[in-house]
TIKOLDREN-332372 format. One record per atom (N, C-alpha, C): residue number from 0; atom name; chain; x negated, y negated, z. Coordinates in Angstrom, 2 decimals, decimal comma, always signed. Example, Ala and Ser with C-alpha at 12.3 -4.5 7.8 and 13.67 -1.06 7.14 Angstrom:
REM residues 2
<atom seq="0" atom="N" mol="A" x="-13,19" y="+5,69" z="+7,80"/>
<atom seq="0" atom="CA" mol="A" x="-12,30" y="+4,50" z="+7,80"/>
<atom seq="0" atom="C" mol="A" x="-13,20" y="+3,30" z="+7,80"/>
<atom seq="1" atom="N" mol="A" x="-12,85" y="+2,25" z="+7,08"/>
<atom seq="1" atom="CA" mol="A" x="-13,67" y="+1,06" z="+7,14"/>
<atom seq="1" atom="C" mol="A" x="-12,90" y="-0,03" z="+7,87"/>
***
This chain:
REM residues 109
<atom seq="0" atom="N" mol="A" x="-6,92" y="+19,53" z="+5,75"/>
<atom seq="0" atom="CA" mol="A" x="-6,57" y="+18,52" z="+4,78"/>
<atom seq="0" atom="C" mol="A" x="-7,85" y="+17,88" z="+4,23"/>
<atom seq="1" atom="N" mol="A" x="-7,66" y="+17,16" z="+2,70"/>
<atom seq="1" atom="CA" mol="A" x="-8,91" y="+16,79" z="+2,44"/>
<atom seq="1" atom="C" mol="A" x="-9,01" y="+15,27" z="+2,38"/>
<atom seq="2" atom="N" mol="A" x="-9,43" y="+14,74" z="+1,58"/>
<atom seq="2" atom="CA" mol="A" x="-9,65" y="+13,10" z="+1,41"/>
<atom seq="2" atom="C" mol="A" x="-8,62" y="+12,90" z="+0,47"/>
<atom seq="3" atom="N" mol="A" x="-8,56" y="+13,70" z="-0,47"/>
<atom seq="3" atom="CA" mol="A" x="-7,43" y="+13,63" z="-1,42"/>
<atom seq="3" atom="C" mol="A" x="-5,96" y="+13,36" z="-0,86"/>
<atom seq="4" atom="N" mol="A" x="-6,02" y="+14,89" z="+0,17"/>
<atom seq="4" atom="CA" mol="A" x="-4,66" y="+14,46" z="+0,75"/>
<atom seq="4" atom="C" mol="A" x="-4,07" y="+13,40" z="+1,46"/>
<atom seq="5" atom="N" mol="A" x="-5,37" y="+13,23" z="+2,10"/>
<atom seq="5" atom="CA" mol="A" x="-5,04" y="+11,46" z="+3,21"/>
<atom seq="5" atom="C" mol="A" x="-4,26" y="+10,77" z="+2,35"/>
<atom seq="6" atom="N" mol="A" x="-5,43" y="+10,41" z="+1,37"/>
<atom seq="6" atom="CA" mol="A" x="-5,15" y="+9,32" z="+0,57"/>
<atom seq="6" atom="C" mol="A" x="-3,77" y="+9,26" z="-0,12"/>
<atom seq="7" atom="N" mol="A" x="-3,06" y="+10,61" z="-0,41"/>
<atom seq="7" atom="CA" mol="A" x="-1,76" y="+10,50" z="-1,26"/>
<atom seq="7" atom="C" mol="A" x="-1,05" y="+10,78" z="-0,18"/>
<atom seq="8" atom="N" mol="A" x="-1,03" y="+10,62" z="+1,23"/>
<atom seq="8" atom="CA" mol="A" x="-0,40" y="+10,91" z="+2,08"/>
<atom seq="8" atom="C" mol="A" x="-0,17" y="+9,06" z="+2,31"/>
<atom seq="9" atom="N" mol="A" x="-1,21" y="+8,06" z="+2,53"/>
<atom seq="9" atom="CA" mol="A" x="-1,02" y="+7,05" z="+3,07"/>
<atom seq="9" atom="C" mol="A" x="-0,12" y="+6,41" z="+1,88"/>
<atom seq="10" atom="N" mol="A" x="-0,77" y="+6,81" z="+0,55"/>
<atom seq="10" atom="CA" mol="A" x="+0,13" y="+5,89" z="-0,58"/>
<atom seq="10" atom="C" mol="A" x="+1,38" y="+6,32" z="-0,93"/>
<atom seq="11" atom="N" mol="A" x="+2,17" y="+7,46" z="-0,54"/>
<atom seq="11" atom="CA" mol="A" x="+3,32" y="+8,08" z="-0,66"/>
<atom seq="11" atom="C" mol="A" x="+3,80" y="+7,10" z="+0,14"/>
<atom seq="12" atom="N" mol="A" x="+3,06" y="+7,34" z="+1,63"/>
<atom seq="12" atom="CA" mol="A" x="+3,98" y="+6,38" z="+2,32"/>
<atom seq="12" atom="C" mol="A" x="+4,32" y="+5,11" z="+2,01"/>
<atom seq="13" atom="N" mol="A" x="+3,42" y="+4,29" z="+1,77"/>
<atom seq="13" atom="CA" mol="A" x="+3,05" y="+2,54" z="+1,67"/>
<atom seq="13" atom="C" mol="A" x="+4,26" y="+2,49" z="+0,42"/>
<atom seq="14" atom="N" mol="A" x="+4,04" y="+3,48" z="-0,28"/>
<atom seq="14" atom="CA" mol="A" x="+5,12" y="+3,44" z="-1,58"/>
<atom seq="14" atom="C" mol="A" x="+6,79" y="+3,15" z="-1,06"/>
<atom seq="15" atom="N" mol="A" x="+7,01" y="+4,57" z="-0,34"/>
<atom seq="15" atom="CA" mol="A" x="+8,01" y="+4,40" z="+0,27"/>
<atom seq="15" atom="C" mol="A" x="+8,66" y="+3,65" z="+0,96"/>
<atom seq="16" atom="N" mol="A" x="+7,47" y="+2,37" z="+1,90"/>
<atom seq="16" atom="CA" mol="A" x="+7,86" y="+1,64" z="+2,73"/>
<atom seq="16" atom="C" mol="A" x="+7,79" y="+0,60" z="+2,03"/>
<atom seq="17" atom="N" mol="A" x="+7,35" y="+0,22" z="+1,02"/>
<atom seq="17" atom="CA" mol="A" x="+7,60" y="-1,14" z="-0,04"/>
<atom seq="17" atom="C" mol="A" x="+8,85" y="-1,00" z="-0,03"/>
<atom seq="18" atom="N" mol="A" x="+9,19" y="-0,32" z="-1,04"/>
<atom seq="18" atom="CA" mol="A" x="+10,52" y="+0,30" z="-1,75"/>
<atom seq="18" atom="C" mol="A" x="+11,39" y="+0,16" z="-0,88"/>
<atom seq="19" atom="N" mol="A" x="+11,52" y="+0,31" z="+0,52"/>
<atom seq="19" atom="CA" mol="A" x="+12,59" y="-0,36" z="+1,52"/>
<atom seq="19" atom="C" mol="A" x="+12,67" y="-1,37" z="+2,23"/>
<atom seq="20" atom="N" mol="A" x="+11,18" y="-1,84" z="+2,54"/>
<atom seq="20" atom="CA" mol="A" x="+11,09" y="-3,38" z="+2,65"/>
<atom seq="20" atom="C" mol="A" x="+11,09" y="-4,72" z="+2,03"/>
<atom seq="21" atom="N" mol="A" x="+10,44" y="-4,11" z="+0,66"/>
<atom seq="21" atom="CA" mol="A" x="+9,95" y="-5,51" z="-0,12"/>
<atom seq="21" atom="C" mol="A" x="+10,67" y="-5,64" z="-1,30"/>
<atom seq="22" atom="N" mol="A" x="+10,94" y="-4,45" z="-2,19"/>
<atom seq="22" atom="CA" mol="A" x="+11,36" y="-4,82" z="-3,33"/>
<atom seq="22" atom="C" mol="A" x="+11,78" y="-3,65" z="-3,61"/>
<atom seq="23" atom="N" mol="A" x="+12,66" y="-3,17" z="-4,58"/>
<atom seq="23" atom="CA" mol="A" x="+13,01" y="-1,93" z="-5,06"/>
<atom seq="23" atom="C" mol="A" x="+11,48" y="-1,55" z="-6,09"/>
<atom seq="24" atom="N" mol="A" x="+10,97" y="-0,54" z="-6,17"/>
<atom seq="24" atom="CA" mol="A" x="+10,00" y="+0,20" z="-7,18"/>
<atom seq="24" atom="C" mol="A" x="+10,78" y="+0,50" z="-8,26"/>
<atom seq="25" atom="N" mol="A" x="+10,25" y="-0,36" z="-9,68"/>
<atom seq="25" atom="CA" mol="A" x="+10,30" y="+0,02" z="-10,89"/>
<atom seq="25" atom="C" mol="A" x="+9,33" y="+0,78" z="-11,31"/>
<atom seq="26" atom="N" mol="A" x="+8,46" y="-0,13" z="-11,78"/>
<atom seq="26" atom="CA" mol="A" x="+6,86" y="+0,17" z="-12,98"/>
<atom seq="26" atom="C" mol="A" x="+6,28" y="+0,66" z="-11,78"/>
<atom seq="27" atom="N" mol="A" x="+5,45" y="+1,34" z="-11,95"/>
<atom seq="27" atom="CA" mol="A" x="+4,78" y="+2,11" z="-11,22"/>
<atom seq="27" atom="C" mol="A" x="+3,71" y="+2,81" z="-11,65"/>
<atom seq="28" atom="N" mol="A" x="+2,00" y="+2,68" z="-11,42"/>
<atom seq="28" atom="CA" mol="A" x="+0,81" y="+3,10" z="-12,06"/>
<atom seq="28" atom="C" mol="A" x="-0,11" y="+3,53" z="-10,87"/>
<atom seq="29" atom="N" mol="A" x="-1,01" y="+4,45" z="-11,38"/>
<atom seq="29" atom="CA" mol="A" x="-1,92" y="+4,53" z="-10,72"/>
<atom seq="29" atom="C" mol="A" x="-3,43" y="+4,81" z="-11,51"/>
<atom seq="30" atom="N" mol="A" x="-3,75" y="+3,32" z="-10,93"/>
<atom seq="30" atom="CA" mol="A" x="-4,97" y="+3,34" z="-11,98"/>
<atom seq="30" atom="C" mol="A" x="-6,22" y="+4,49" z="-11,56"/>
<atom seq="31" atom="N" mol="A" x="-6,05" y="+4,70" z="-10,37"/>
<atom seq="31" atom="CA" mol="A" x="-7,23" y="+5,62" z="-9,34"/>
<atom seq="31" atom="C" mol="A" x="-6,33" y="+6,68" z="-8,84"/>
<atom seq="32" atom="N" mol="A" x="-6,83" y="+7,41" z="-8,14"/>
<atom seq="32" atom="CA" mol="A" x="-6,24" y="+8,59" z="-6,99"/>
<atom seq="32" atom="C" mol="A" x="-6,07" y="+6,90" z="-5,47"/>
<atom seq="33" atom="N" mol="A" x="-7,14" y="+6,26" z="-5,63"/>
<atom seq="33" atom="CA" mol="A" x="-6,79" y="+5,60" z="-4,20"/>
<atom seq="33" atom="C" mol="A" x="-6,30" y="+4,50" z="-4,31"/>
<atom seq="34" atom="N" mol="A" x="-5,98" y="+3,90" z="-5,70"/>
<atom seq="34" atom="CA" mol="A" x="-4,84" y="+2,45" z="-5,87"/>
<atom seq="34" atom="C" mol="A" x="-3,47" y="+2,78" z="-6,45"/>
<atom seq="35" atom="N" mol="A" x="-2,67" y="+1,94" z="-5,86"/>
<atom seq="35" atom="CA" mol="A" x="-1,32" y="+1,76" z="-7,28"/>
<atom seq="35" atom="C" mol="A" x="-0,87" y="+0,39" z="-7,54"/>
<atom seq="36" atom="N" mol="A" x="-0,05" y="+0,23" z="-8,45"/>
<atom seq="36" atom="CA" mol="A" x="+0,14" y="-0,82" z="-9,28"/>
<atom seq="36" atom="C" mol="A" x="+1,33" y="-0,84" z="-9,05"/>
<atom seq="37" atom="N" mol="A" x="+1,91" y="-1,42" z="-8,20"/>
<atom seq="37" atom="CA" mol="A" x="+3,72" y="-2,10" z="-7,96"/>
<atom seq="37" atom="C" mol="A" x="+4,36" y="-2,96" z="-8,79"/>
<atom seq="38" atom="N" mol="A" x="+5,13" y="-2,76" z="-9,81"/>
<atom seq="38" atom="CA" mol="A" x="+6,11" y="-3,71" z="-10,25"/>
<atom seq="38" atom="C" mol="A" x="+4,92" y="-4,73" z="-11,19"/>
<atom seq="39" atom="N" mol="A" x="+4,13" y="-4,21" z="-12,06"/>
<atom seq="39" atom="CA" mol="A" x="+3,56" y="-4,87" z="-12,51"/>
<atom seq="39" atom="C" mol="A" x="+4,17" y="-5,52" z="-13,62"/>
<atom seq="40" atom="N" mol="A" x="+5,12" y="-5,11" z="-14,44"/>
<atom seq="40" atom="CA" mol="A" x="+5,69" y="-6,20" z="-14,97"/>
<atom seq="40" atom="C" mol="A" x="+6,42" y="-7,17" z="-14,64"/>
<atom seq="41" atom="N" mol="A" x="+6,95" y="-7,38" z="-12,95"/>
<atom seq="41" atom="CA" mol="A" x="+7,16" y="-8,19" z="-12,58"/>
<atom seq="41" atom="C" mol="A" x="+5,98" y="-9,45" z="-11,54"/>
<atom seq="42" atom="N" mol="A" x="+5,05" y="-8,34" z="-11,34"/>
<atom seq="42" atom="CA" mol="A" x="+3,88" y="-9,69" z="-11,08"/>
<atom seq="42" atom="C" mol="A" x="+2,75" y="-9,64" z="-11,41"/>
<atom seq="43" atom="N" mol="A" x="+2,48" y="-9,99" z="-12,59"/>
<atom seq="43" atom="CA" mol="A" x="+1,27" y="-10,23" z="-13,70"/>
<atom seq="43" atom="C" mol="A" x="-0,04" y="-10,41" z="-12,89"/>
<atom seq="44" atom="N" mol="A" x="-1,24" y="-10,00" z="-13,24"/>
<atom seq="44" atom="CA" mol="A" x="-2,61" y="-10,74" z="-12,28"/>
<atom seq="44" atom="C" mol="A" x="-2,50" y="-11,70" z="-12,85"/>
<atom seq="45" atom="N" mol="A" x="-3,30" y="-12,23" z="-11,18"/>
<atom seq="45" atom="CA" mol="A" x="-3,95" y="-13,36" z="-11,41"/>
<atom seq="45" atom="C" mol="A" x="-2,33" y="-15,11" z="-11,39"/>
<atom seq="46" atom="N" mol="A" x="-1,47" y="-14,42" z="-10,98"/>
<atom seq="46" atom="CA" mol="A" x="+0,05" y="-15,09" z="-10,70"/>
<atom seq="46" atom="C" mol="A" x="+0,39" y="-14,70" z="-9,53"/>
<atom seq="47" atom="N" mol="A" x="+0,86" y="-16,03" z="-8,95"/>
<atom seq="47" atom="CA" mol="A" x="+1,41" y="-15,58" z="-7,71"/>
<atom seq="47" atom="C" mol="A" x="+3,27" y="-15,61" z="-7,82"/>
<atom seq="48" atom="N" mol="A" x="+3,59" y="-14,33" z="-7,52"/>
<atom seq="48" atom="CA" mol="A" x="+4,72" y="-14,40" z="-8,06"/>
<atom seq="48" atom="C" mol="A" x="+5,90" y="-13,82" z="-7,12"/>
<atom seq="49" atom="N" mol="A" x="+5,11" y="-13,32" z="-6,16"/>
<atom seq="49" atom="CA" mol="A" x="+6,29" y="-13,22" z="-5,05"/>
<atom seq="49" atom="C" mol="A" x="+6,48" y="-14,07" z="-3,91"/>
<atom seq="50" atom="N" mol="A" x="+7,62" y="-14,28" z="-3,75"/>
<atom seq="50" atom="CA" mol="A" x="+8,13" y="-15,15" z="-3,03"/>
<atom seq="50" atom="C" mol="A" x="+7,69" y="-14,91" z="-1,15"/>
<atom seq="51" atom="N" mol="A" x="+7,44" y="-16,03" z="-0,41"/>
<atom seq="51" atom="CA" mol="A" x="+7,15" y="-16,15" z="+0,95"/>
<atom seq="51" atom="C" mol="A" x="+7,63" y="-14,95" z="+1,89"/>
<atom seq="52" atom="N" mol="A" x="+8,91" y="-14,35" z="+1,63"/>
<atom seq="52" atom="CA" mol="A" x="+9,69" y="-13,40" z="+2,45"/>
<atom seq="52" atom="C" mol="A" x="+8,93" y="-12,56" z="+2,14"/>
<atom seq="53" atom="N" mol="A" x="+8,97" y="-12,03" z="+1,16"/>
<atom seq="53" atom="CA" mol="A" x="+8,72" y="-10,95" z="+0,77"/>
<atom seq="53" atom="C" mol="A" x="+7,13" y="-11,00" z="+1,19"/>
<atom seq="54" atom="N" mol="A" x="+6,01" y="-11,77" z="+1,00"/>
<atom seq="54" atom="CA" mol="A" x="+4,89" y="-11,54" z="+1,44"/>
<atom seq="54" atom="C" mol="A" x="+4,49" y="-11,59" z="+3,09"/>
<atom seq="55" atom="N" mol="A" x="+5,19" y="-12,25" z="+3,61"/>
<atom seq="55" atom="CA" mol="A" x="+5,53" y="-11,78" z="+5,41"/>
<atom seq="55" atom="C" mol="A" x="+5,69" y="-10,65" z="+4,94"/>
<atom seq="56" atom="N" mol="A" x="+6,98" y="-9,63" z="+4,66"/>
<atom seq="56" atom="CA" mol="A" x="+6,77" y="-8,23" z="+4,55"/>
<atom seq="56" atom="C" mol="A" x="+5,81" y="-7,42" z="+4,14"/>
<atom seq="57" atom="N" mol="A" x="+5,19" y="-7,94" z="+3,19"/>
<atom seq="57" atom="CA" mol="A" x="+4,07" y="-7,22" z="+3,11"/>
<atom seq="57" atom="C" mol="A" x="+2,74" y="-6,87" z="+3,60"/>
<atom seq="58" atom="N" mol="A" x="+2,55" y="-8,39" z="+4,31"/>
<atom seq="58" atom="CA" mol="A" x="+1,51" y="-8,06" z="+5,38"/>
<atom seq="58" atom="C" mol="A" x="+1,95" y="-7,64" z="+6,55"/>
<atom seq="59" atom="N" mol="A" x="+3,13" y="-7,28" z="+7,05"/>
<atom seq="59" atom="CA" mol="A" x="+3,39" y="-7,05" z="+8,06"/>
<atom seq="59" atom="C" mol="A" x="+3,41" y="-5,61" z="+7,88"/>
<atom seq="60" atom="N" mol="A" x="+3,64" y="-5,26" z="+6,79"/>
<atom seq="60" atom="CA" mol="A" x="+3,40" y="-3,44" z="+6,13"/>
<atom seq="60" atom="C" mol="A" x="+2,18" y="-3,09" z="+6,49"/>
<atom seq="61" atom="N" mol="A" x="+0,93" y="-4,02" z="+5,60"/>
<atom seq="61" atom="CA" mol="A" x="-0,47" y="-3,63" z="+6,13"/>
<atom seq="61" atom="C" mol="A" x="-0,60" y="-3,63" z="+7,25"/>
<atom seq="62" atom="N" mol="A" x="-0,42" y="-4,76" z="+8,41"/>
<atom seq="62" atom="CA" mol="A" x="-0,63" y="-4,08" z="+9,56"/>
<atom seq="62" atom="C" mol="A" x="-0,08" y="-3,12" z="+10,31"/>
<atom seq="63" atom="N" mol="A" x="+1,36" y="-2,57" z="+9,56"/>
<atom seq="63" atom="CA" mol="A" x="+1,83" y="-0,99" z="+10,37"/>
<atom seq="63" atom="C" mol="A" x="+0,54" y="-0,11" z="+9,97"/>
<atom seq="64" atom="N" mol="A" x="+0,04" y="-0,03" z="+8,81"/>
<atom seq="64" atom="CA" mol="A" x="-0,75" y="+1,06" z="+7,76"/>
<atom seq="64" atom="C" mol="A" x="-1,79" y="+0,63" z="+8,53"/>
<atom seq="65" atom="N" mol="A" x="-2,21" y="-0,13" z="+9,38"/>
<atom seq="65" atom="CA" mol="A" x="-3,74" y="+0,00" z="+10,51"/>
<atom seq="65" atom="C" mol="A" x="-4,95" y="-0,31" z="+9,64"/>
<atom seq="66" atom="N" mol="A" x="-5,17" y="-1,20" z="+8,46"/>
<atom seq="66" atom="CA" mol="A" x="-6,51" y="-1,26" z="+7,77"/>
<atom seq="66" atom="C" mol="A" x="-6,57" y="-0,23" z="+6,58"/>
<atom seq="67" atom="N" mol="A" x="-5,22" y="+0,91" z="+6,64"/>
<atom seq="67" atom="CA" mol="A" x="-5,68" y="+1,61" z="+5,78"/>
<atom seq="67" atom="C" mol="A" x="-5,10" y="+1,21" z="+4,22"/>
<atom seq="68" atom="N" mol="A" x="-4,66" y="+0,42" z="+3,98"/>
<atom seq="68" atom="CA" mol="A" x="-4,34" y="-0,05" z="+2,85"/>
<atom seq="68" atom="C" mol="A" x="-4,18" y="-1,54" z="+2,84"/>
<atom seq="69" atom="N" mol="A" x="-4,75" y="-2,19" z="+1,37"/>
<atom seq="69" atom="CA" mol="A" x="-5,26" y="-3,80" z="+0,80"/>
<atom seq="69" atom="C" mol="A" x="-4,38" y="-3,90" z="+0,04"/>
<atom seq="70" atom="N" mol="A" x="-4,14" y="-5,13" z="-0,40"/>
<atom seq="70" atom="CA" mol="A" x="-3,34" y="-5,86" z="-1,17"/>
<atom seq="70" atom="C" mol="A" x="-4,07" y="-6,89" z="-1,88"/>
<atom seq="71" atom="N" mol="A" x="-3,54" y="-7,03" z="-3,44"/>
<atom seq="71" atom="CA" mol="A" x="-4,61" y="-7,71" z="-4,29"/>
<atom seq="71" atom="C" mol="A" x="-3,94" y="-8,94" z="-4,08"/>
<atom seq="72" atom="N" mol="A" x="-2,96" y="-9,27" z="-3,38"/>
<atom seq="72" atom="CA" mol="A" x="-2,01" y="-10,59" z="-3,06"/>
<atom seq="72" atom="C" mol="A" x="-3,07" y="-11,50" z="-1,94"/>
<atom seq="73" atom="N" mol="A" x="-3,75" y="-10,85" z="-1,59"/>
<atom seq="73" atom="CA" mol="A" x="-4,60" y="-11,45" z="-0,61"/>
<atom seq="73" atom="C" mol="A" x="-5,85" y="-12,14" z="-0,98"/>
<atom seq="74" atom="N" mol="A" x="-6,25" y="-12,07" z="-2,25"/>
<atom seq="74" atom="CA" mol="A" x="-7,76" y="-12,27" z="-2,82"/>
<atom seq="74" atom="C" mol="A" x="-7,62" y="-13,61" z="-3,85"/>
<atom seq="75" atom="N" mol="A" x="-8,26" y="-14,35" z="-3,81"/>
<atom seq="75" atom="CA" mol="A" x="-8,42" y="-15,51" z="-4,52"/>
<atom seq="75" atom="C" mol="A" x="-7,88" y="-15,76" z="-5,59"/>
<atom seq="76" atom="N" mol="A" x="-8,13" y="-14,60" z="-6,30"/>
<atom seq="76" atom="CA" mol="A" x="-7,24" y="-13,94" z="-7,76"/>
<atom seq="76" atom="C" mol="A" x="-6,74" y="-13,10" z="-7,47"/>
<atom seq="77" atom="N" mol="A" x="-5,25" y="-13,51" z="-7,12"/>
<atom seq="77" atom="CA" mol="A" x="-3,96" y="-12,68" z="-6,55"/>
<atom seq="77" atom="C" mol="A" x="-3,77" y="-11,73" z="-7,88"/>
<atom seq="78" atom="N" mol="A" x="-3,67" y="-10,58" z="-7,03"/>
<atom seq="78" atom="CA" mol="A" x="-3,19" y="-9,46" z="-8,04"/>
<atom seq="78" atom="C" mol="A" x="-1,74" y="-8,86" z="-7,36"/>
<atom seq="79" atom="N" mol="A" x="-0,76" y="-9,58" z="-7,27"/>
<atom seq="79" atom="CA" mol="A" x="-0,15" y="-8,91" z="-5,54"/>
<atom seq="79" atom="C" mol="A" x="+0,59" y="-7,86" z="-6,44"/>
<atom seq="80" atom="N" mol="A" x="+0,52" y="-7,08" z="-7,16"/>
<atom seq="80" atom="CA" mol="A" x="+0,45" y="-5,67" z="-7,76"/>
<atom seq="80" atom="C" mol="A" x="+0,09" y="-4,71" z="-7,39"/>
<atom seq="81" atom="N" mol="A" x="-1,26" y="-4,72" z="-6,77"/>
<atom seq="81" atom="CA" mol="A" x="-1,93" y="-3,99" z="-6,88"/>
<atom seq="81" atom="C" mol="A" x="-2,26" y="-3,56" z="-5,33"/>
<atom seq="82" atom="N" mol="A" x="-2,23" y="-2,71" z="-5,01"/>
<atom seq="82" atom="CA" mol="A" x="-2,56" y="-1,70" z="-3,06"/>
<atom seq="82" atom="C" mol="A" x="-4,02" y="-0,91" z="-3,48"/>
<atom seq="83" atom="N" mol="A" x="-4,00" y="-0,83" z="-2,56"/>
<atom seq="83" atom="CA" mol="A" x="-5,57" y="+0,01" z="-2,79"/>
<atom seq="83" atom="C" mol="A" x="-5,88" y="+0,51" z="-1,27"/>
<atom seq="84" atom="N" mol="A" x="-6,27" y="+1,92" z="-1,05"/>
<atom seq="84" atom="CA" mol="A" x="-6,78" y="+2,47" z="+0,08"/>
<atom seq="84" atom="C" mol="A" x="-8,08" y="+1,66" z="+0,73"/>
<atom seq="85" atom="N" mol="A" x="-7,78" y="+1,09" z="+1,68"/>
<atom seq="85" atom="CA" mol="A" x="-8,96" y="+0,08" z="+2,50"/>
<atom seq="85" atom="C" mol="A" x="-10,17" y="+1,02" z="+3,15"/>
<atom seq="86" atom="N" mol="A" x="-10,34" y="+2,02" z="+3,47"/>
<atom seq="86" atom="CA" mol="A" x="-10,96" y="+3,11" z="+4,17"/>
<atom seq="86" atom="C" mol="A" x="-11,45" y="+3,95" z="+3,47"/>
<atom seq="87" atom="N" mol="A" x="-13,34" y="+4,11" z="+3,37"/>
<atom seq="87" atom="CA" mol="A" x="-13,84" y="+4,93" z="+3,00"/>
<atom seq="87" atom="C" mol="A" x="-13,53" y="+6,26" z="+3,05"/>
<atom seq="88" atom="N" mol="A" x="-14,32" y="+7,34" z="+2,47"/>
<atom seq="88" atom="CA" mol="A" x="-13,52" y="+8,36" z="+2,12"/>
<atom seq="88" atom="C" mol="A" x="-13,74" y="+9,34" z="+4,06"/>
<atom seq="89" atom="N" mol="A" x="-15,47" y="+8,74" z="+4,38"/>
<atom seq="89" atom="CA" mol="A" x="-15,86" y="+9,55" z="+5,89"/>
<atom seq="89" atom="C" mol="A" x="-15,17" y="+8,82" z="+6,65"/>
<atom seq="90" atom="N" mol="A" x="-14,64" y="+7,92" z="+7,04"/>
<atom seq="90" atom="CA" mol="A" x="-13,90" y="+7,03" z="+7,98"/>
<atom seq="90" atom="C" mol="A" x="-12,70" y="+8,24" z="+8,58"/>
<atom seq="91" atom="N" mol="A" x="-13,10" y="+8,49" z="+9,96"/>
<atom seq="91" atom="CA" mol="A" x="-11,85" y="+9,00" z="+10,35"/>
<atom seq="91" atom="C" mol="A" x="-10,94" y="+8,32" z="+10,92"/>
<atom seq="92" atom="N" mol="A" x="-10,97" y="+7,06" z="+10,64"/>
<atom seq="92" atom="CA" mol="A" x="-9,24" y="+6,44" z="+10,99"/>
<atom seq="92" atom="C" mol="A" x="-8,32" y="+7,00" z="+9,65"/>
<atom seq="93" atom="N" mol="A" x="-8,98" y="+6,78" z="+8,68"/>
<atom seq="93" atom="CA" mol="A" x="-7,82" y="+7,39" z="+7,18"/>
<atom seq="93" atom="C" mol="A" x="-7,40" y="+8,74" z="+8,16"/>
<atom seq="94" atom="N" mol="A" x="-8,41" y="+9,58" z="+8,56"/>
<atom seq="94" atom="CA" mol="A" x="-7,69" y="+11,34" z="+8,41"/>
<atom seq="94" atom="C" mol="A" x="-6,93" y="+10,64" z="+9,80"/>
<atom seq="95" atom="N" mol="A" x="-7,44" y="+10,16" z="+10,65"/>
<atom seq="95" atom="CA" mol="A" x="-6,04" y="+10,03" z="+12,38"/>
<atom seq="95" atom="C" mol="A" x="-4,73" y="+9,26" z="+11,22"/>
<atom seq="96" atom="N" mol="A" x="-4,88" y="+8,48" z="+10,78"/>
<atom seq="96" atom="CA" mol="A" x="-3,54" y="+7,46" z="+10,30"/>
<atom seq="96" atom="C" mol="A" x="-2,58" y="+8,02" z="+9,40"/>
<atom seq="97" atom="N" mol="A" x="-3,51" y="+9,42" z="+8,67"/>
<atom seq="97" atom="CA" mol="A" x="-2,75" y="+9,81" z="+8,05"/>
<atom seq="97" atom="C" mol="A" x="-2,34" y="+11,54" z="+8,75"/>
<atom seq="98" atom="N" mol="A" x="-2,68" y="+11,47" z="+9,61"/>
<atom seq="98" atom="CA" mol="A" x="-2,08" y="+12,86" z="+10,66"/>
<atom seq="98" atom="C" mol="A" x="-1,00" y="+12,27" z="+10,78"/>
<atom seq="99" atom="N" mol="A" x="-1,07" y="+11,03" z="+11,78"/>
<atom seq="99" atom="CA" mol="A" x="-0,39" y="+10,07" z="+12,43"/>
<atom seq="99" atom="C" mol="A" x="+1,48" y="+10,03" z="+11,62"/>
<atom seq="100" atom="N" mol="A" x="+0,94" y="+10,23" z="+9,76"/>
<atom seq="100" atom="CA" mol="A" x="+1,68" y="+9,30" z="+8,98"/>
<atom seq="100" atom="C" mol="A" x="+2,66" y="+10,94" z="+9,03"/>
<atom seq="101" atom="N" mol="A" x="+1,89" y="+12,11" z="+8,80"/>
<atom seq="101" atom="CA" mol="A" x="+2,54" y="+13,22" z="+8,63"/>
<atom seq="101" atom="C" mol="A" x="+3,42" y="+13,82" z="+9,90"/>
<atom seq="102" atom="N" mol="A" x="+3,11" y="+13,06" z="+11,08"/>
<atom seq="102" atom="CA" mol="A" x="+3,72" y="+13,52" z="+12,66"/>
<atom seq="102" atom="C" mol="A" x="+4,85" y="+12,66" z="+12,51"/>
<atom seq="103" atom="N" mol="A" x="+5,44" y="+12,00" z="+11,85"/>
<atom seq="103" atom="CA" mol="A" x="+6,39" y="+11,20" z="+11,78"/>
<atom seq="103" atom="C" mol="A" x="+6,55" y="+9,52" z="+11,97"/>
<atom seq="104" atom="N" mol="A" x="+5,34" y="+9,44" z="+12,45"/>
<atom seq="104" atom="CA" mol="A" x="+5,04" y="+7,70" z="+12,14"/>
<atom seq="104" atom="C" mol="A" x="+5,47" y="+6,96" z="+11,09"/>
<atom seq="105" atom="N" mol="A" x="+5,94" y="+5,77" z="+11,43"/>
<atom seq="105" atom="CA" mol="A" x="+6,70" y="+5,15" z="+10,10"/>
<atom seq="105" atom="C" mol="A" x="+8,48" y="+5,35" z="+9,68"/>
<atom seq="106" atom="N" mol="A" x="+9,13" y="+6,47" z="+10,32"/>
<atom seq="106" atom="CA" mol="A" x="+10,14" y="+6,92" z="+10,13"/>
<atom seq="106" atom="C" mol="A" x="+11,39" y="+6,26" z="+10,52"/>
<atom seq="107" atom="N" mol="A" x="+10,87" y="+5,39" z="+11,49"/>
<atom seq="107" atom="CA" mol="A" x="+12,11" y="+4,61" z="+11,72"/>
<atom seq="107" atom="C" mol="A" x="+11,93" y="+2,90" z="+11,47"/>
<atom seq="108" atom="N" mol="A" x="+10,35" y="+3,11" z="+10,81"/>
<atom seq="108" atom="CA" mol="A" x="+10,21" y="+1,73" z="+10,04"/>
<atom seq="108" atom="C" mol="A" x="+10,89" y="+1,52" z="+8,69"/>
***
C-alpha cells in the first residue's frame, strides 16, 4: 500500500463515521488528496456552527482515528468543515492505523 492509499483509507473511513455519528453528509469536497470539506454549506469558515453534541462527537471520532485526522473546529478560526490528515506522509502510525482501519477496526463504532 502507498501513502495515497492510507490516506483515502483513513478519510473513507472518518467520512463514514461522521455520516453515522454526527450529521448526515451532504456537500462534500476535497480540496487535497489529504483534506475534506463536510457540509460546508451548512458550516461556513470562520462560524461556529455546530452545536455542543455534535462536537463531543466529533472529538470523540478524532480520538478513535488515534492523531490521524484534525478538525478545523478546533483552531481559533473555526473551520469545523474542514478534516485534514494529521500525520505526515513517513509516519508509520498513518500506515499501522490504517492497516488497523482495513482489519476491521471501527466496524462496530
Amino acid at each position: 500500500m502507498s501513502y495515497l492509499d492510507d490516506v483515502d483509507t483513513v478519510l473513507t473511513a472518518w467520512l463514514g463515521w461522521y455520516g453515522r455519528h454526527v450529521e448526515p453528509v451532504g456537500q462534500l469536497a476535497h480540496p487535497s488528496v489529504s483534506k475534506l470539506e463536510i457540509n460546508r454549506d451548512r458550516h461556513p469558515r470562520w462560524k461556529r456552527t455546530i452545536p455542543a453534541e455534535q462536537i463531543a462527537e466529533i472529538r470523540r471520532g478524532v480520538q478513535l482515528f488515534e492523531g490521524s485526522i484534525a478538525w478545523g473546529g478546533d483552531k481559533v478560526r473555526a473551520d469545523e468543515a474542514h478534516f485534514w490528515i494529521a500525520r505526515l506522509q513517513e509516519d508509520p502510525l498513518l500506515v499501522f492505523f490504517a492497516e488497523r482501519v482495513r482489519s476491521g477496526y471501527l466496524n462496530d463504532e
